[in-house]
Each structure stands twice: as C-alpha cells, then as structure tokens.
MARTOR-875785 format. One record per residue (C-alpha): residue number from 1; x, y, z. Coordinates in nm, 4 decimals, padded with zeros to 6 digits, always signed. Layout:
! MARTOR-875785
+-------+----------+----------+----------+
! torke !       xx !       yy !       zz !
+-------+----------+----------+----------+
!   NUM !        X !        Y !        Z !
...
+-------+----------+----------+----------+
***
This chain:
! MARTOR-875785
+-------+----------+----------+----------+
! torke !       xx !       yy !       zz !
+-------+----------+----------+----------+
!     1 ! +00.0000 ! +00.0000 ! +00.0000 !
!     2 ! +00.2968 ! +00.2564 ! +00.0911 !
!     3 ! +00.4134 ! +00.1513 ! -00.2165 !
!     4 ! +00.2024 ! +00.4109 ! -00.3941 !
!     5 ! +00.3401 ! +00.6641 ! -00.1629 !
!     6 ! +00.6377 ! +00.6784 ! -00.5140 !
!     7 ! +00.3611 ! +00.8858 ! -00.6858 !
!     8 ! +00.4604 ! +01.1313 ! -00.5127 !
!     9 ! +00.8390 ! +01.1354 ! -00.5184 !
!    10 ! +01.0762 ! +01.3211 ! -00.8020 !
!    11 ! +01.3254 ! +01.0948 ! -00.7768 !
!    12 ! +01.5293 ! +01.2347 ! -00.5091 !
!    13 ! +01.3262 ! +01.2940 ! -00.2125 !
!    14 ! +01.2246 ! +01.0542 ! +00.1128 !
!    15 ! +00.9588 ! +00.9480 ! -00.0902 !
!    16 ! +01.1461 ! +00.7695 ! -00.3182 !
!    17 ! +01.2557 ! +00.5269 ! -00.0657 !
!    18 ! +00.9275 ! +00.3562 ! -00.1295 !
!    19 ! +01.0489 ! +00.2108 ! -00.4736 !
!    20 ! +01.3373 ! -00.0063 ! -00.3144 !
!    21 ! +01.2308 ! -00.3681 ! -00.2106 !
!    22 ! +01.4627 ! -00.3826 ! +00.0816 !
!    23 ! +01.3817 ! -00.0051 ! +00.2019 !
!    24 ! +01.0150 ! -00.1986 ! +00.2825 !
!    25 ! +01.1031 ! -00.4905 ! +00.3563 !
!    26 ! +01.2911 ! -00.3194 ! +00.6702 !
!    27 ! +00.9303 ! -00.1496 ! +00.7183 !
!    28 ! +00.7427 ! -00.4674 ! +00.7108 !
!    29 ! +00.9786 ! -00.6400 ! +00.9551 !
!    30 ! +00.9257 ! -00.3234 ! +01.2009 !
!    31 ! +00.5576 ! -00.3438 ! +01.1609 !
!    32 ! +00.5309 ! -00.7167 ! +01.2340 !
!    33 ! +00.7261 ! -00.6695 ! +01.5059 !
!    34 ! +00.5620 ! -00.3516 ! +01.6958 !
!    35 ! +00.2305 ! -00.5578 ! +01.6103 !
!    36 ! +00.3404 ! -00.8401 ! +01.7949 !
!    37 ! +00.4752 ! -00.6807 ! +02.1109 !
!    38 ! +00.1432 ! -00.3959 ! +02.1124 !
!    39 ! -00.1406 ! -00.6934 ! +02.0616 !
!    40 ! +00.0675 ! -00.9880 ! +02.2264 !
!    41 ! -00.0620 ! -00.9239 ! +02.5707 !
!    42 ! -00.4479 ! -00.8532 ! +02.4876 !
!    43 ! -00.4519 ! -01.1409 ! +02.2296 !
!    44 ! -00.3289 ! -01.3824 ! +02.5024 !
!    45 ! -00.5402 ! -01.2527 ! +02.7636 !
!    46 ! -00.8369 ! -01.2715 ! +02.5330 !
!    47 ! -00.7502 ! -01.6498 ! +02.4815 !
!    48 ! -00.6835 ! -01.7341 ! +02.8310 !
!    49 ! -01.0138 ! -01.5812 ! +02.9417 !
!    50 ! -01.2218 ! -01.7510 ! +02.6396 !
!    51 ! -01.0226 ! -02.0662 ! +02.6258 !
!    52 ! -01.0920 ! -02.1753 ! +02.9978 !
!    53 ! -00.8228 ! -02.4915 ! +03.0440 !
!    54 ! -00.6322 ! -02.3605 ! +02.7145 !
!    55 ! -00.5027 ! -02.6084 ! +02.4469 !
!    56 ! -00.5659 ! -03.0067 ! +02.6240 !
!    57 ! -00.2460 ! -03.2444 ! +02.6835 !
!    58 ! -00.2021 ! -03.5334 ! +02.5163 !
!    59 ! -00.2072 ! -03.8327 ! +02.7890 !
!    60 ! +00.0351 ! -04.0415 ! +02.5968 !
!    61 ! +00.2832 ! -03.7475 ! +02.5637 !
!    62 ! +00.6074 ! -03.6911 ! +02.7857 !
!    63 ! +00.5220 ! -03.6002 ! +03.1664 !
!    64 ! +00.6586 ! -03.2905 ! +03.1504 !
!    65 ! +00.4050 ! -03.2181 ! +02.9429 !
!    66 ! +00.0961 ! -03.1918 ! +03.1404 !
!    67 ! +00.2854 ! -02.8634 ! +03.3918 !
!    68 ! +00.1552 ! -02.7050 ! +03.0752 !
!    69 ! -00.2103 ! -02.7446 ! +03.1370 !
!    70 ! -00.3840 ! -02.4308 ! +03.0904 !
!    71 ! -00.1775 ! -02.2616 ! +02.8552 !
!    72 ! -00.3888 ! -02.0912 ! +02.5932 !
!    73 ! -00.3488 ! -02.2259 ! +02.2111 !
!    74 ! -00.4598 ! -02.0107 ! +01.9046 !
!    75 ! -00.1185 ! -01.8254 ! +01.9570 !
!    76 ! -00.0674 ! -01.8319 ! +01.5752 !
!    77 ! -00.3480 ! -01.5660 ! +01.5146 !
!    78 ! -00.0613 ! -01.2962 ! +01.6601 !
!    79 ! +00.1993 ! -01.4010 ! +01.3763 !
!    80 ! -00.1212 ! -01.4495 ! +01.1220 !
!    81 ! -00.2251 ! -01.0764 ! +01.1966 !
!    82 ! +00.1496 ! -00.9389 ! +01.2143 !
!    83 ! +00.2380 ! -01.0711 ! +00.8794 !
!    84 ! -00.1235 ! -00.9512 ! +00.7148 !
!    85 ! -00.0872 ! -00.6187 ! +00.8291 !
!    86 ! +00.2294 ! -00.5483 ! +00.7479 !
!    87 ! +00.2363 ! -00.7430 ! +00.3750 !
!    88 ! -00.0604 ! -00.5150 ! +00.2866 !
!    89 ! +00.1143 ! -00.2234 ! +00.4440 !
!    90 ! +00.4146 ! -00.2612 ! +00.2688 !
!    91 ! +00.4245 ! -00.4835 ! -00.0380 !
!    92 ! +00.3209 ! -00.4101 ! -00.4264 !
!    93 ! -00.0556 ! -00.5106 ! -00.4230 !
!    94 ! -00.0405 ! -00.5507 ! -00.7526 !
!    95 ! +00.2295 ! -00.8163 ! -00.7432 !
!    96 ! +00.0342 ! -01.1799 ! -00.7846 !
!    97 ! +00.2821 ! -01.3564 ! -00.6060 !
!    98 ! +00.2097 ! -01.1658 ! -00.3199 !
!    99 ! -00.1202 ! -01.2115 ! -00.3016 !
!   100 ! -00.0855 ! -01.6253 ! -00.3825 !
!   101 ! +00.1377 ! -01.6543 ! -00.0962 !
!   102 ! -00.1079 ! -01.4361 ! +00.1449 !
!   103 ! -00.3806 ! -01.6640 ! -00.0066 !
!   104 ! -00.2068 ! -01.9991 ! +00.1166 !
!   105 ! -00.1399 ! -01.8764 ! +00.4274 !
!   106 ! -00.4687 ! -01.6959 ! +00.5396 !
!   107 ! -00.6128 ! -02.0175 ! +00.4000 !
!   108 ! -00.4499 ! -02.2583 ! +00.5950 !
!   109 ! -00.4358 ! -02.0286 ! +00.9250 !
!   110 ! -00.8701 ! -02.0531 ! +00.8846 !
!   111 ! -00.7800 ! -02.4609 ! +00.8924 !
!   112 ! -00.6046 ! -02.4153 ! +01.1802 !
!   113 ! -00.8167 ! -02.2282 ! +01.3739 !
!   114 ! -01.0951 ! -02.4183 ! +01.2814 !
!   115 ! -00.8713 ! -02.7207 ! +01.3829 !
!   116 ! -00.7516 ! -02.5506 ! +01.7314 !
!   117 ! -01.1536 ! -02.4494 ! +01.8188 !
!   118 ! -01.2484 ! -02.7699 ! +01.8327 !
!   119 ! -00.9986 ! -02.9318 ! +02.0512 !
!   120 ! -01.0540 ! -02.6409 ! +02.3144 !
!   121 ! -01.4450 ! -02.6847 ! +02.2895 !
!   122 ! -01.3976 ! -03.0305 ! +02.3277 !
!   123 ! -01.1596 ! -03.0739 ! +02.5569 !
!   124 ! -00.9674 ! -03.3201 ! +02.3473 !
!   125 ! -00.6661 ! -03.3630 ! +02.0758 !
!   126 ! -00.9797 ! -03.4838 ! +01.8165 !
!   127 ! -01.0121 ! -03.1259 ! +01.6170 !
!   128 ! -01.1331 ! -03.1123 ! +01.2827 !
!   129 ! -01.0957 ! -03.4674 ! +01.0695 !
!   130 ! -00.7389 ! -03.5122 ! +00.9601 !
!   131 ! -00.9123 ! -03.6342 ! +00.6209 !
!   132 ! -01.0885 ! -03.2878 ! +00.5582 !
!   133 ! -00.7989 ! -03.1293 ! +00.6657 !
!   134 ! -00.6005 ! -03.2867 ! +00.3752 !
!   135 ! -00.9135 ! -03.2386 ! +00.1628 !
!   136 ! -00.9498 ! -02.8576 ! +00.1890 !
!   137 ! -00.5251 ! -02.8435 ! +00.1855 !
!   138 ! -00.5485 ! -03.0107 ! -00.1101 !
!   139 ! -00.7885 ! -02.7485 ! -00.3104 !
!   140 ! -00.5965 ! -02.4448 ! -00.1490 !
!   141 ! -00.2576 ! -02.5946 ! -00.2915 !
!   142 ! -00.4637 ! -02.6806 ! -00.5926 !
!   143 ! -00.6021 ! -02.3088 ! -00.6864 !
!   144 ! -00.2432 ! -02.1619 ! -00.5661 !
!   145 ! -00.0625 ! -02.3822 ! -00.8132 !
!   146 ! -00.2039 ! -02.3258 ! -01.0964 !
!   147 ! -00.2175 ! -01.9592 ! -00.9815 !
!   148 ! +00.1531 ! -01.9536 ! -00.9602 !
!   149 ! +00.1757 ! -02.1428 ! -01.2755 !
!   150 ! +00.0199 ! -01.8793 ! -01.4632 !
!   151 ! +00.2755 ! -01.6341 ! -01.4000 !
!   152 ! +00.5994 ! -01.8354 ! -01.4262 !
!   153 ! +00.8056 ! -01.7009 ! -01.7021 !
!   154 ! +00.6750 ! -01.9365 ! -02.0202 !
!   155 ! +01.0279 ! -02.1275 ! -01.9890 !
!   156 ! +00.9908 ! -02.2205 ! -01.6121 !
!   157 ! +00.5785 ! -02.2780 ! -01.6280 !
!   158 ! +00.5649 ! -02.6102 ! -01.5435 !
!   159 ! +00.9068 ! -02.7039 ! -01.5310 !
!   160 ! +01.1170 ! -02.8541 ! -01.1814 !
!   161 ! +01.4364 ! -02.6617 ! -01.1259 !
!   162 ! +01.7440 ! -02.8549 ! -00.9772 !
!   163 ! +02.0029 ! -02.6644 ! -00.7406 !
!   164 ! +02.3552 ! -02.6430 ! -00.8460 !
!   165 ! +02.2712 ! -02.8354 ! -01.1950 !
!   166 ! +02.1655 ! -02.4830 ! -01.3556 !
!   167 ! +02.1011 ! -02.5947 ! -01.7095 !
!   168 ! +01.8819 ! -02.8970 ! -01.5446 !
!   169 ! +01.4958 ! -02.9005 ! -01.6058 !
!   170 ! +01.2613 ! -03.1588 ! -01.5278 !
!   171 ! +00.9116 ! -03.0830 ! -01.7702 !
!   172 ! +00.6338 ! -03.2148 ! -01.5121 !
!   173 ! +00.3754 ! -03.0971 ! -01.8193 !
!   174 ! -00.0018 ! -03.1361 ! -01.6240 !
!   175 ! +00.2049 ! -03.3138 ! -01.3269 !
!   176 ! +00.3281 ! -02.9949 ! -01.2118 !
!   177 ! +00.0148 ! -02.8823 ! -01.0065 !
!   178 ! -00.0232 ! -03.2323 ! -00.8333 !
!   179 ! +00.3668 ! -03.2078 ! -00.7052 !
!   180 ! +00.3434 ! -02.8195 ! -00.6004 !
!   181 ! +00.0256 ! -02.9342 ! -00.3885 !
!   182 ! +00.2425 ! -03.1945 ! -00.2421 !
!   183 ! +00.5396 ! -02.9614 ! -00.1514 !
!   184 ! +00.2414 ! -02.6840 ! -00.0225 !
!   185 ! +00.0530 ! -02.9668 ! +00.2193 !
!   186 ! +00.3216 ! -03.1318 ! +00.3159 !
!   187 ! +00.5319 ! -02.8281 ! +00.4258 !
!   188 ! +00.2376 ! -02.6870 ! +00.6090 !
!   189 ! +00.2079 ! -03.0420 ! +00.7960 !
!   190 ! +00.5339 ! -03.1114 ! +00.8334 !
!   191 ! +00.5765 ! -02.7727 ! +01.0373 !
!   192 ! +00.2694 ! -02.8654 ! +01.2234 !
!   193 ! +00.3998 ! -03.1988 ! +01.3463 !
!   194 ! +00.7077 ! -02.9984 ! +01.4861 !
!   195 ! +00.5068 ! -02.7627 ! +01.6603 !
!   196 ! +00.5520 ! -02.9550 ! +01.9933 !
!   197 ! +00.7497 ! -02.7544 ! +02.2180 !
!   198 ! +00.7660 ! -02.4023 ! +02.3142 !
!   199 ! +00.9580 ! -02.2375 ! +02.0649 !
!   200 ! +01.0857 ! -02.5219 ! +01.8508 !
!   201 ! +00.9067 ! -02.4762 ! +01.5509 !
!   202 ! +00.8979 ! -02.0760 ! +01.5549 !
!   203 ! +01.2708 ! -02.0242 ! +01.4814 !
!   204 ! +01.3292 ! -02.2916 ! +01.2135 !
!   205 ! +01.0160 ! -02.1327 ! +01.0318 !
!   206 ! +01.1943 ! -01.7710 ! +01.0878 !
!   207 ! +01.5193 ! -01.9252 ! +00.9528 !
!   208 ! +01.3450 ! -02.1090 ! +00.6598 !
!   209 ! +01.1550 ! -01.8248 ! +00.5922 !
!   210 ! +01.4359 ! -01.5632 ! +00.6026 !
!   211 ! +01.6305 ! -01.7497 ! +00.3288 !
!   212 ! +01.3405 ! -01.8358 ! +00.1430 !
!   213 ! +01.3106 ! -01.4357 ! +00.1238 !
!   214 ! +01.6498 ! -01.3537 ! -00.0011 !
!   215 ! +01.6591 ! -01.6638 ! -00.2582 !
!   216 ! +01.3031 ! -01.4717 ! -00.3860 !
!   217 ! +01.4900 ! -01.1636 ! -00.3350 !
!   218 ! +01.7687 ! -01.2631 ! -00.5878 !
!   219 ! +01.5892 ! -01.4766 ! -00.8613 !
!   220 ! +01.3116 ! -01.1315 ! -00.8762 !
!   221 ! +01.6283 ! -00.9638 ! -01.0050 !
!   222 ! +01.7683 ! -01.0129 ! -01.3711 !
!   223 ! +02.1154 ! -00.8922 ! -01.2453 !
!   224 ! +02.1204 ! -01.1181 ! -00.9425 !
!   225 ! +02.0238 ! -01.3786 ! -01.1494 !
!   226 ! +02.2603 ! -01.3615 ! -01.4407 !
!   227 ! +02.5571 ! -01.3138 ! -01.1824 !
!   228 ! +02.4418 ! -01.5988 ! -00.9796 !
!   229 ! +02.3061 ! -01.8243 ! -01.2961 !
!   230 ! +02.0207 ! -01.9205 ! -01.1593 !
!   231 ! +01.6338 ! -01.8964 ! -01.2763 !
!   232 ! +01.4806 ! -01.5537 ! -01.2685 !
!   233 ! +01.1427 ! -01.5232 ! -01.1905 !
!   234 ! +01.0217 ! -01.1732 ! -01.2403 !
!   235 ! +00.8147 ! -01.0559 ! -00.9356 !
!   236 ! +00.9512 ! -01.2672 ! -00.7105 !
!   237 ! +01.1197 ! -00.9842 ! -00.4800 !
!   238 ! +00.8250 ! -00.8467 ! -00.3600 !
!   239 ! +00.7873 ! -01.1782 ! -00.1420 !
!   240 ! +01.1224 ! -01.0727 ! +00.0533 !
!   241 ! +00.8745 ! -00.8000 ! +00.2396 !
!   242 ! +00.5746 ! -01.0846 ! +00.3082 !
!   243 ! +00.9451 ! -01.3071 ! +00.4832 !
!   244 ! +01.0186 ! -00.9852 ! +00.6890 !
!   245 ! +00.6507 ! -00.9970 ! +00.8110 !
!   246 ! +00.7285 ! -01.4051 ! +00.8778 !
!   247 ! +01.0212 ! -01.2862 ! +01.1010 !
!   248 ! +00.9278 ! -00.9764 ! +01.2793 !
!   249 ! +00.5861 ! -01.1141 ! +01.3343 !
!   250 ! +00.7843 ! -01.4828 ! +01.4583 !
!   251 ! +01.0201 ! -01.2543 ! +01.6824 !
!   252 ! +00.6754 ! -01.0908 ! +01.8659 !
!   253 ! +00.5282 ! -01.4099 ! +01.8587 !
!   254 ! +00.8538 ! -01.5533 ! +02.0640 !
!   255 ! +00.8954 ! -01.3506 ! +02.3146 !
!   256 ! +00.5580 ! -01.4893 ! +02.4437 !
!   257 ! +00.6159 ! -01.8035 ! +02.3359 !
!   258 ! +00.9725 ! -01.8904 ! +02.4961 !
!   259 ! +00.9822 ! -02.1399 ! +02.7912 !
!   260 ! +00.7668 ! -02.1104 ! +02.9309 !
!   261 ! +00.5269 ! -02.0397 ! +02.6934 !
!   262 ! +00.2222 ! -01.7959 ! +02.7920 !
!   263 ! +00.0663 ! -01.9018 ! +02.4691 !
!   264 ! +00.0828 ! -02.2248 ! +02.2103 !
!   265 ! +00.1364 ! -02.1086 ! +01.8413 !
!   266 ! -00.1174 ! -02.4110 ! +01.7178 !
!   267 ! -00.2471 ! -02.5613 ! +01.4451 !
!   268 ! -00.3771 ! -02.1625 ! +01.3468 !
!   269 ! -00.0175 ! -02.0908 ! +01.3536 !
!   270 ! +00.2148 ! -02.4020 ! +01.2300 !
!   271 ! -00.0508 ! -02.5000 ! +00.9209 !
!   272 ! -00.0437 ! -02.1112 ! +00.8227 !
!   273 ! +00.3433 ! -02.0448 ! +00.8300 !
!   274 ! +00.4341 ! -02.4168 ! +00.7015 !
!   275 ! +00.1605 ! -02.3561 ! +00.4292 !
!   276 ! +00.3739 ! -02.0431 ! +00.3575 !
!   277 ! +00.6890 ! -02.1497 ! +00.3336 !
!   278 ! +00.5891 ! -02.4372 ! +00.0631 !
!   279 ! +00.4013 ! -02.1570 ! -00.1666 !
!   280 ! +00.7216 ! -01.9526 ! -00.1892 !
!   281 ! +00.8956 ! -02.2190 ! -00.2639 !
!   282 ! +00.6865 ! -02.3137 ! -00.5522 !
!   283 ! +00.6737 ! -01.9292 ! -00.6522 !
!   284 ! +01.0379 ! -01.9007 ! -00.6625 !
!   285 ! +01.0759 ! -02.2569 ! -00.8083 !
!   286 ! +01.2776 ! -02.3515 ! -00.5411 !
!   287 ! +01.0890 ! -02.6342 ! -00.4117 !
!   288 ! +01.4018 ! -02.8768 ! -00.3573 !
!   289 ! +01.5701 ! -02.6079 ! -00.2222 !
!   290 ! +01.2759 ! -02.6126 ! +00.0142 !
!   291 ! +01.3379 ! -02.9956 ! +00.1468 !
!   292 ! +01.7136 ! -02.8276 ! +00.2810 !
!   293 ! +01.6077 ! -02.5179 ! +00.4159 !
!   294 ! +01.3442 ! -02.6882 ! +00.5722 !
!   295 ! +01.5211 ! -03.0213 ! +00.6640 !
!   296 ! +01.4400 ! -03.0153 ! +01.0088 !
!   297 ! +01.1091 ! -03.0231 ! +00.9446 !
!   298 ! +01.1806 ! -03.3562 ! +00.6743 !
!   299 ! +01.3028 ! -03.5446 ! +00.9193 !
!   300 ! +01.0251 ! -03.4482 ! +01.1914 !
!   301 ! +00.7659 ! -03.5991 ! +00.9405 !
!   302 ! +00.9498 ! -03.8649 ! +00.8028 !
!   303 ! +00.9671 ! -03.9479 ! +01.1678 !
!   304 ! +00.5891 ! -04.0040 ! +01.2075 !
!   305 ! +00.5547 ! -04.1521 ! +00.8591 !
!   306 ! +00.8489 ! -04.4428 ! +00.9696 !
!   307 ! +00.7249 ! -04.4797 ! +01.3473 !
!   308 ! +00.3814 ! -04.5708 ! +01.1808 !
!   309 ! +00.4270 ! -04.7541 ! +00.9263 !
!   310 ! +00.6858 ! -04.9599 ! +01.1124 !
!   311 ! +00.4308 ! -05.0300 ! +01.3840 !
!   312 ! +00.1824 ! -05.1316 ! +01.1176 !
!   313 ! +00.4098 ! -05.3850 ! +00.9998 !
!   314 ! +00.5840 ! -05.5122 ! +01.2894 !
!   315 ! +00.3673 ! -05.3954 ! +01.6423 !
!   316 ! +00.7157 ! -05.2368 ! +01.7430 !
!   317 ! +00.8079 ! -04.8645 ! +01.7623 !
!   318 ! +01.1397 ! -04.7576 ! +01.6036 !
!   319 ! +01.1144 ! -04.4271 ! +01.8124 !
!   320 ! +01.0306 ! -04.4120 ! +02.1889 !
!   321 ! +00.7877 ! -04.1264 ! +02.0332 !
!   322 ! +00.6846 ! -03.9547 ! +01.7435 !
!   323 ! +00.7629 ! -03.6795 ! +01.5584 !
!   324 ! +01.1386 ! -03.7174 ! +01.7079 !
!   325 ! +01.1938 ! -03.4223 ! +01.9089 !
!   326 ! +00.9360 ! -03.6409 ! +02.1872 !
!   327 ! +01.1905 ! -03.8912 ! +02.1166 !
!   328 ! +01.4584 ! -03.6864 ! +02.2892 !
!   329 ! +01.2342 ! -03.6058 ! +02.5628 !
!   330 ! +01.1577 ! -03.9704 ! +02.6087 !
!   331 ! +01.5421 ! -04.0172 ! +02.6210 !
!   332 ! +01.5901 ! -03.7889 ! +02.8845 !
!   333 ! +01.6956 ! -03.4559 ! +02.7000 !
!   334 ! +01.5686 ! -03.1455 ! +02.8745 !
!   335 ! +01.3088 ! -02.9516 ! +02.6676 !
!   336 ! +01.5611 ! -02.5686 ! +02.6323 !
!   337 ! +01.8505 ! -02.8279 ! +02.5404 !
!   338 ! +01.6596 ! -03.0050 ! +02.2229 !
!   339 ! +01.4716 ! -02.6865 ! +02.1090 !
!   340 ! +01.8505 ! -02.4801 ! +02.0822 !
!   341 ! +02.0178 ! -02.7870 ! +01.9246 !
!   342 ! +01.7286 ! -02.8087 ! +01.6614 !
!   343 ! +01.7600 ! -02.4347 ! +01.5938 !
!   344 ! +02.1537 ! -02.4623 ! +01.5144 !
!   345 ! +02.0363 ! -02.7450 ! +01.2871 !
!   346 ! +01.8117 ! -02.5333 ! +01.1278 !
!   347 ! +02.0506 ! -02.2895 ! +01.0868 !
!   348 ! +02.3126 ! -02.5168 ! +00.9588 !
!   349 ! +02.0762 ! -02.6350 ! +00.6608 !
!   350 ! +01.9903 ! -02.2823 ! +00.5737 !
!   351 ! +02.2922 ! -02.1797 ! +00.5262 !
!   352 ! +02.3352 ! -02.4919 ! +00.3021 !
!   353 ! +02.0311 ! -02.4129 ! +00.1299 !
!   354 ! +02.1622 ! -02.0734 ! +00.0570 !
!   355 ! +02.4802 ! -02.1930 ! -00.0930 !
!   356 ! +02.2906 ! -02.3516 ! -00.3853 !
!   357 ! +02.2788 ! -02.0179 ! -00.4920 !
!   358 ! +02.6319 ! -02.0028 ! -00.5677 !
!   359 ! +02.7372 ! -02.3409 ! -00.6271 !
!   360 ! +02.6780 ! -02.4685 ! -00.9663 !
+-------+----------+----------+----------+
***
C-alpha cells in the first residue's frame, strides 16, 4: 500500500525510498514486530479468558508435558495478523505472487483455527478430521498452483528446477500442479507436526523463511540472477517484504512463546506459516531447495511416517515417540537443550540451502 506513496516522489526525495524492495522490507519487519509486542498481551489474555483450560495435553505425551495445562493455544493468530498487516502495508498489491502466498497462508491459518476451536471446545486432541484437513489443503494448494503457474516465465511454467545443476529441467507438463500441492501440504504439515514444544518450531520457520526471502529476493532480479546463474522469476522480490513480516511477526510471537510459553502457536499458527513457506517455494521454483532449508522439518515428518508404518508392519516402535523431538524427551533430554540444538540445525541447513545459490 505505501508503495504508492512513489507517486509522489521526483526521484530524489524521502519518498522515493518507497520504490526499493529492501527499504520496505525493513518497514514490514518493524511493523510485524511492533504488532506483535502492542497486541501480544491482549490477544493472550483474550484467549486465556475464552479458552478456559487452554489447548488439552495429550495423555500419551512426555510427563513434563501436562505442567503445561492451561496454557492458551490459538497463539498463531498474533503471527497471522502481524504478517497480514504489514504485507498489505508494505508490499506491491499488484504483485500476484504476493497475493498467492497471502492466499495460502490466510487459507491454511482458517484450517487451523478451525482445527484448534475444536480441541478447546472439546476438551480433546480430536479437532477437525485429519481427512478434511487434507481435503481442503489439497484445493488451497490446488487453486495456488495453478495460480503460480500462470505467472511463471513461459520457460519455467511447469518445469522442476534442480540446485547447483543450472542448465537442469525436469518438464512435469499437467504433473506440475499435483507435485506443487504436495510440496504446499506437506510443508504446512510437516511444520505442524514440529510444533511440539515451546519455541521449537517458531525459529526454524523464521530461519526457513528468512532465506526463502532472499533466494526470492535474488531470482526477482535479472542482475542477481545472471551473476548468480540461476532462474529468474520476475516478481519474485516483492515476497522478501511478506518473509520480513514471517520474522518480525515470529520474533513478537517468541517472546511470548519462549519457555515457558504464555501461549501455544497451534495448528492456526504451524498450518499457516508451514503452508507459507511451501508456496514460496513453488513461486520461486525452489521447491528442492525447500526440502534443505526446511530439513528439520523432513526429518520431523518422516519421523511419524516411519514410526507408523513400522508399527503397522511389525507392532514395534522404532522411536520411543513420534515426531522425534518427543523422542529426545523420552530419552531424557531437557526440553531448552533439544529446542537450541534443533535451531543450530536449522541454521546449519539454511545456510546450506543458501549456498545452492552459488554453487553450480
């Protein structure tokens, strides 16, 4: 919206400021931030007051577990609102990539928070059907595929791009939409099954998100692109500024959300910001990029998916619980000690992820 605010600039005034991508993208950070720490409070005293016994405990879950009885969930509707209000503040409105990536994620945050009003009103883990909720995932990813699709320059539409081989294309053809809704659900779930302790998931998705934005940042620009040799994707920058609202709205969200947490991010949160990260990806056409940025949360799912299927098969777990960060706990790690050692992971395989840039 303060985009517009270059109408009124000659080219060498304050106003001007407006045109740069990373001039906003500073401003959308800000606003995220000041949103979080101004309506953290009242949102969370709102939730505690409505909410009653807050988010319920799982009764198979680790002990330490249940001294967080009472803690309100629905946490995620602070980062939700931070990252709306500043990506309408501050990005190009009439970017479409903006508004496919706002689309996903106010999409999946409804999900969510249907998801997260259920549990509380029934005083159970059984929200909304895990069936529907791949169902309507499904059609979201569906619509912002092909949205994205449409305006992929005509020699990416439909193609897979490969880090580091940068003359590599894979043609998916009609297969394309089917595999970005795959990347888009399974993002958003796969940051929902790490959502399990305070703060775990939060920084990873700050982290993911942050690189996502400067890999979006670069391939928007034909002069990053060219020196780098990588895929440019025109419009693409704008989503650095919807990133910045990811991580200033993540910092607010933290600082009430850091052990021990005042408020659970939930399913209104982790579905919403997972959901997110897997739409840039496919806007950017960096979705395998995506699986290393976002590696922690790979192995978090592919932790559930193996503890299952082994059970199925066998009656024996190969975890003492799933997703594996309960595994830890079950082993005797404290809580601060696994959520700091994930973050440096997280770190570790963004900064990997960022080197694809580079390395061809």
């Amino acid at each position: 919206m303060l985009y517009w605010l270059t109408a009124l600039s000659d080219g060498g005034d304050f106003f001007n400021l407006f045109r740069y991508i990373t001039f906003r993208a500073g401003g959308a950070f800000l606003t995220a931030l000041l949103f979080g720490f101004f309506f953290g409070k009242p949102l969370i005293n709102v939730l505690r007051k409505r909410q009653g016994k807050g988010q319920p405990i799982r009764h198979d879950g680790p002990d330490g577990h249940f001294a967080k009885a009472g803690t309100p969930t629905m946490g995620g509707l602070l980062i939700v609102g931070a990252l709306l209000t500043s990506t309408l503040l501050w990005a190009r409105l009439d970017n479409p990539f903006v508004w496919m990536v706002l689309f996903v994620t106010m999409s999946f945050a409804l999900i969510g928070f249907a998801d997260d009003y259920a549990k509380v009103k029934k005083q159970n883990s059984d929200g909304v059907s895990g069936k529907v909720r791949l169902l309507l995932g499904f059609v979201i990813a569906a619509i912002a595929s092909y949205w994205a699709a449409q305006f992929h320059p005509e020699e990416l539409t439909n193609q897979l791009a490969f880090p580091v081989f940068k003359d590599t294309l894979l043609n998916l053809g009609y297969l394309f939409v089917p595999f970005a809704m795959i990347v888009i659900v399974g993002a958003a779930n796969a940051v929902n099954l790490t959502d399990g302790l305070d703060g775990l998931a939060i920084m990873p998705v700050m982290i993911a998100a942050g690189t996502l934005g400067v890999i979006a940042y670069a391939v928007g620009r034909v002069d990053f692109t060219e020196y780098l040799d990588v895929h440019y994707v025109p419009g693409t920058g704008e989503i650095l500024i919807f990133t910045m609202g990811i991580f200033g709205g993540g910092l607010g969200f933290l600082w009430y959300n850091a052990p021990p947490a005042a408020v659970f991010m939930g399913d209104t949160g982790s579905l919403a910001l997972g959901g997110a990260l897997g739409a840039i990806a496919v806007a950017t056409k960096h979705e395998i990029v995506l699986a290393i940025v976002g590696g922690l949360f790979v192995v978090e799912a592919l932790s559930v998916i193996v503890q299952v299927l082994y059970f199925k098969r066998t009656g024996k777990r190969v975890f003492l619980m799933a997703p594996i960060h309960h595994h830890y706990e079950k082993k005797g790690w404290a809580e601060p000690q696994i959520v700091i050692r994930f973050w440096i992971i997280s770190l570790i395989l963004a900064l990997i992820g960022l080197a694809t840039l580079k390395v061809r």
